[in-house]
C-alpha positions as CSV (number, residue, x, y, z in Angstrom):
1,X,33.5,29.6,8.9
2,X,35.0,33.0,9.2
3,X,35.3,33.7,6.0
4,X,30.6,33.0,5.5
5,X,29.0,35.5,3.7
6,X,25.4,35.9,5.3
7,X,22.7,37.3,2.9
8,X,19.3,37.5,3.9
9,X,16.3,37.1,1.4
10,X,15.5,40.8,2.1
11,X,18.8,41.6,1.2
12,X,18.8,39.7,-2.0
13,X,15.5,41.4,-2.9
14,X,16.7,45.0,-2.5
15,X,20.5,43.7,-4.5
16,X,17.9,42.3,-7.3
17,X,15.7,45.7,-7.3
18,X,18.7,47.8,-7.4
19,X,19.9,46.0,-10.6
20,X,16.4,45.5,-12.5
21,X,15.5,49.0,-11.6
22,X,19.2,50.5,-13.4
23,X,18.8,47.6,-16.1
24,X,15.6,49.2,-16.8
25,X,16.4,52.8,-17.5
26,X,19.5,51.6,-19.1
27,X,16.8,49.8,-21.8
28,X,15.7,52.6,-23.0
29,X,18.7,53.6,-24.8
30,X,20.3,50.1,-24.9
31,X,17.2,47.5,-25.2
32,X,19.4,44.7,-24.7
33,X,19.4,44.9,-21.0
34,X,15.9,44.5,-20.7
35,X,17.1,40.8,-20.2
36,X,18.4,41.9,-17.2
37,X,15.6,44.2,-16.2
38,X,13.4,41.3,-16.2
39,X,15.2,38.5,-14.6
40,X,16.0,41.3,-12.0
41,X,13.1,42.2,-11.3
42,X,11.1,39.0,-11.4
43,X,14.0,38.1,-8.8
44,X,13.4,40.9,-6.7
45,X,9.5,40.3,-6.7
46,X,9.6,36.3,-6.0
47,X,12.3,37.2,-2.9
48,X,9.9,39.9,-1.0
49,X,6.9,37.4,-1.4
50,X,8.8,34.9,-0.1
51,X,9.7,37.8,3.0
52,X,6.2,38.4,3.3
53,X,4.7,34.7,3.7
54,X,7.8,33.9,6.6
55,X,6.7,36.5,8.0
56,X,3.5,35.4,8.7
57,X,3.8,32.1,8.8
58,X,7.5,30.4,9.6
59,X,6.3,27.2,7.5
60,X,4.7,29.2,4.7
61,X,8.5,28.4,2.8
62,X,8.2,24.4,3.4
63,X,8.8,22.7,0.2
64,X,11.2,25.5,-1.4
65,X,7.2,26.8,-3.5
66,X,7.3,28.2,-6.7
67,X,5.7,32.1,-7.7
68,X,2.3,30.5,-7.7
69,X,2.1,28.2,-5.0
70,X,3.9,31.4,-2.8
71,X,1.2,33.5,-3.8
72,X,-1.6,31.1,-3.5
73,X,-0.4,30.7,0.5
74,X,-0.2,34.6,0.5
75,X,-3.8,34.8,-0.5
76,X,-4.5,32.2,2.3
77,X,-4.0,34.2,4.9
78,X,-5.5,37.2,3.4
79,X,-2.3,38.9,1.7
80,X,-3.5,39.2,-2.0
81,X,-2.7,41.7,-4.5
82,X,-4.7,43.7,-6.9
83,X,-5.4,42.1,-10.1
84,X,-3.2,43.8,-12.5
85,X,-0.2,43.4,-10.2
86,X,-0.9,39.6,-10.3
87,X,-1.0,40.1,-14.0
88,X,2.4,41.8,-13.9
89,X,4.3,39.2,-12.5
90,X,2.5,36.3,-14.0
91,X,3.9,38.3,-17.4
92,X,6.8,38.8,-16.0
93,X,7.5,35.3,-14.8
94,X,6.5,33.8,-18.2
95,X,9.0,36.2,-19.7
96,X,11.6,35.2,-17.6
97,X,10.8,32.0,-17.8
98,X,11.4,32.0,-21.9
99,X,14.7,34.0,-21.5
100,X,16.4,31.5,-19.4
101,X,15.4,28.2,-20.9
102,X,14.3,29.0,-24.5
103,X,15.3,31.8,-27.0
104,X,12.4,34.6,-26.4
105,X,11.2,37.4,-28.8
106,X,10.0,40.6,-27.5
107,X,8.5,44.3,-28.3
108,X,11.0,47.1,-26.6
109,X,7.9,49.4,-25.8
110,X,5.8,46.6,-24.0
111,X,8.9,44.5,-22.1
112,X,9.5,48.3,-20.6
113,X,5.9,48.9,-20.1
114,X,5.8,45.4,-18.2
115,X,8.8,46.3,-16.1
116,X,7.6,49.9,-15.4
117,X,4.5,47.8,-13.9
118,X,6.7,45.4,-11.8
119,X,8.5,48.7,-10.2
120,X,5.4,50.1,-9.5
121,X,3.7,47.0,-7.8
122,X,7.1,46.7,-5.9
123,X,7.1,50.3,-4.3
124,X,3.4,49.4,-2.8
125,X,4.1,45.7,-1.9
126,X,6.9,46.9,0.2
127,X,5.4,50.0,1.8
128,X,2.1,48.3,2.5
129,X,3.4,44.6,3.2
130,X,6.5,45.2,4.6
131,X,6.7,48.8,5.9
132,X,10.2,49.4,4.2
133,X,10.9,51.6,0.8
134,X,12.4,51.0,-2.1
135,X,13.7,54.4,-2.3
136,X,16.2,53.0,0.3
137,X,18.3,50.8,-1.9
138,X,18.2,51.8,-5.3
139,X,21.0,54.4,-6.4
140,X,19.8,58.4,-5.7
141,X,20.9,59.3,-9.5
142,X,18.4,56.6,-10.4
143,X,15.7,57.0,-8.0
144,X,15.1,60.6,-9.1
145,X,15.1,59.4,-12.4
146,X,12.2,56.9,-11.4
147,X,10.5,59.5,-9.9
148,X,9.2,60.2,-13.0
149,X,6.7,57.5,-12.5
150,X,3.6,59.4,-11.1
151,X,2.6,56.6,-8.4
152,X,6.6,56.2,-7.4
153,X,6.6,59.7,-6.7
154,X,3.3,60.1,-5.1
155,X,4.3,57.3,-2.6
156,X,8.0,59.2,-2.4
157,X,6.5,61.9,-0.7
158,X,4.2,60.3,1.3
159,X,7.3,58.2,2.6
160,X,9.4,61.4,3.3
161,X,6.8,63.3,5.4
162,X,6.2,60.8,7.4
163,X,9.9,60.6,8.3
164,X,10.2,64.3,8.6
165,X,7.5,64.8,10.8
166,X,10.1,63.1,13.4
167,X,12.2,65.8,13.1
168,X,10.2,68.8,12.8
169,X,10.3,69.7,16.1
170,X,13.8,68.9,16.4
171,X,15.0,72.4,17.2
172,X,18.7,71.3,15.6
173,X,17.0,69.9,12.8
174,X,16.7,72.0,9.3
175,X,14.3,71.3,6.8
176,X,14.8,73.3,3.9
177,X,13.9,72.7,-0.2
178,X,15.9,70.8,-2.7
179,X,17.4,71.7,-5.2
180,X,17.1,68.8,-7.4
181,X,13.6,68.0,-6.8
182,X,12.3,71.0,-5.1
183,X,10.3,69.4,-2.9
184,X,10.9,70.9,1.2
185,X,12.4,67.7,1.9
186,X,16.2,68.5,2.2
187,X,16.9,67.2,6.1
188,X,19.8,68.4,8.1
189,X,19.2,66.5,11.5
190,X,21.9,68.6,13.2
191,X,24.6,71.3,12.4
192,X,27.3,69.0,12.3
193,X,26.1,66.7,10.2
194,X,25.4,66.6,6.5
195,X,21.7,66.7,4.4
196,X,19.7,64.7,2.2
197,X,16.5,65.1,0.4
198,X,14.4,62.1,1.8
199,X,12.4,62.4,-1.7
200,X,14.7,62.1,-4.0
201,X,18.0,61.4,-2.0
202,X,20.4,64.6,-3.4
203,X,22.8,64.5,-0.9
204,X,24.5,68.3,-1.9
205,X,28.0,68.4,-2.3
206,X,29.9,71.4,-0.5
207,X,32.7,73.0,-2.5
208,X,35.7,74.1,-1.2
């Protein structure tokens, strides 16, 4: 049909991650959209194990599997994650679980601690499982705010040397410090092009 939309499940899970992650720093002030942060996020997390096992196996998806029976063939062929990111999303999916189907009753400070664990175990699954970053899809306002998280930032800058480093020799390149998050990540590939910081995403704005 011409007028199909065609939306992968990685595409899904960086739409989902985008949302739970700007739900979640909303919560703080507003607590309300922690609702959202969690069904988000759970969404996000259940997508990108999904990605991982068709990866490795084209069948692993046979069946439409729930969160546990996904991870179960995960750990099957060797792809199992640390124990307190299992206990994240098994949290997690219990909590969503209650919010769509019953009424659901939760403390503000542990809901965000829970989804500060999700978006954490995220930013590793996808940089270790499926060599992409979630840097890449969540908004730059809010990805320097989640760089507040020490292992999110750690990871940030790991991510952005290893993309500068194919530019350093670049002789039109120019890597310079930003002014946002001061790291020396601000890239200019070539003079006529614009720059970013690859760490926190500040794209500078020149006025007239």
């Amino acid at each position: 049909m011409d007028d199909s939309v065609d939306i992968g499940m990685m595409d899904s899970a960086g739409h989902a991650l985008a949302a739970g992650a700007s739900a979640y720093l909303t919560a703080y002030i507003h607590p309300e959209r922690l609702i959202d942060a969690v069904k988000d996020l759970f969404q996000s997390i259940e997508l990108l194990l999904k990605v991982r096992l068709e990866a490795s196996n084209p069948l692993g998806l046979r069946g439409q599997p729930n969160n546990p029976t996904v991870l179960t063939r995960l750990a099957a062929i060797g792809v199992t994650l640390p124990p307190d990111e299992a206990d994240t999303i098994a949290q997690l999916r219990r909590l969503r679980n209650d919010l769509q189907h019953n009424s659901a009753r939760f403390n503000h400070r542990q809901v965000l601690g829970l989804c500060r664990s999700a978006l954490i175990g995220i930013d590793r699954f996808v940089i270790d499982e499926l060599h992409t970053w979630a840097g890449d899809v969540i908004h730059s306002d809010e990805w320097h705010q989640l760089l507040g998280i020490e292992e999110i930032h750690a990871r940030a800058v790991t991510v952005a040397q290893t993309r500068l480093d194919n530019y350093r020799d670049d002789p039109e390149a120019r890597i310079t410090a930003c002014p946002r998050c001061t790291h020396e990540a601000m890239l200019r590939p070539h003079p006529d092009t614009g720059a970013s910081c690859l760490v926190c995403g500040h794209v500078p704005i020149v006025k007239d």
